[in-house]
C-alpha positions in Angstrom: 14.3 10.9 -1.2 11.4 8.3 -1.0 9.5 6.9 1.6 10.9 3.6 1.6 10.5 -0.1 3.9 13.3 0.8 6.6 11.6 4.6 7.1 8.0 2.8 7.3 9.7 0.2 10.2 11.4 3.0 11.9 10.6 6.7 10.8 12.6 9.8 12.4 10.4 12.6 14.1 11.3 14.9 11.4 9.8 12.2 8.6 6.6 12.3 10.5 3.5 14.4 10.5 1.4 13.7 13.3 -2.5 14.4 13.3 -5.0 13.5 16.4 -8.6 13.4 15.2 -9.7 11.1 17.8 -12.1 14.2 19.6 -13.2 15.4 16.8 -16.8 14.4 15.4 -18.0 13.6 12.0 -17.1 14.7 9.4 -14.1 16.6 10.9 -11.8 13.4 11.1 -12.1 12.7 7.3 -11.7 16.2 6.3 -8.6 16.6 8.5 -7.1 13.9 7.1 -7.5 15.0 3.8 -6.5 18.6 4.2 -3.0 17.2 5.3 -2.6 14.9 3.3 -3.4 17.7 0.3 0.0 19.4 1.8 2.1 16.1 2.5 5.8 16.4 0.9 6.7 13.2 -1.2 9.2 11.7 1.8 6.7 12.4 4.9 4.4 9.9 6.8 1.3 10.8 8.5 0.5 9.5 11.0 -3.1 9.5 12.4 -4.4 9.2 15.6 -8.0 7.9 15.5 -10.6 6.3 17.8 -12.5 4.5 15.3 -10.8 2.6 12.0 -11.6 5.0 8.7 -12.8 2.1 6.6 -14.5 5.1 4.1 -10.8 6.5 4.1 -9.1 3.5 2.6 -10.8 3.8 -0.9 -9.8 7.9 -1.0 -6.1 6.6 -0.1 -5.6 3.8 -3.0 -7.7 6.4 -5.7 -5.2 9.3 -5.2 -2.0 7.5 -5.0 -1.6 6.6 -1.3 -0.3 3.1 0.5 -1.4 3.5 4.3 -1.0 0.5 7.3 -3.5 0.9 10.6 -2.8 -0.6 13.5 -5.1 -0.8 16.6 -3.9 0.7 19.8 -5.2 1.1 23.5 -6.8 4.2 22.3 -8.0 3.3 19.1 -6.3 3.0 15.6 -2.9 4.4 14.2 -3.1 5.1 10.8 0.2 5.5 8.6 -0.1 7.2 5.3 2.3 8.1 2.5 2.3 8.6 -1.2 3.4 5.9 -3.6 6.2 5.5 -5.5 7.5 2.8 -7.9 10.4 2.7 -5.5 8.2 2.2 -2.7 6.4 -0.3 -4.6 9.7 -2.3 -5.3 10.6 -2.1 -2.0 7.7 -3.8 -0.5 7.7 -6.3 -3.5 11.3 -7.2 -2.6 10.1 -7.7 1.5 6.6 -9.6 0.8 9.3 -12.3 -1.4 
């Protein structure tokens, strides 16, 4: 199965890894982030809790084959993440036309 449009609009619990690095200092957020995502199955989203927006993170996404969407929160940011694939790529292709 891949991650597709209708399971980024409305994932189930059991599609979703959650992670809350909004305590945590420097450099513990990025590292987090990357540890999961090191151990993220093809079809599950992380989802990351974060108090400030990862602008360094983005860069490390796109390079190893990661879409992502943030969204700012009362908290801070939610930050979606999942790998690519050419059908995920079709599929928001097909929604952007």
């Amino acid at each position: 199965m891949n991650v597709n449009l209708d399971l980024m609009l409305s994932p189930n619990d059991k599609d979703v890894i959650r992670l809350d690095v909004s305590n945590m200092a420097a450099p513990d957020p990025m590292q987090a982030i990357l540890l999961a995502l090191s151990e993220l199955p093809q079809q599950k989203i992380l989802n990351v809790s974060h108090r400030k927006e990862p602008f360094p993170l983005y860069s490390i996404l796109k390079k190893q084959g990661f879409e992502y969407v943030t969204q700012s929160t009362k908290e801070g940011f939610l930050i979606s993440i999942w790998r690519c694939t050419v059908t995920d790529i079709n599929a928001l292709n097909k929604a952007r036309s």
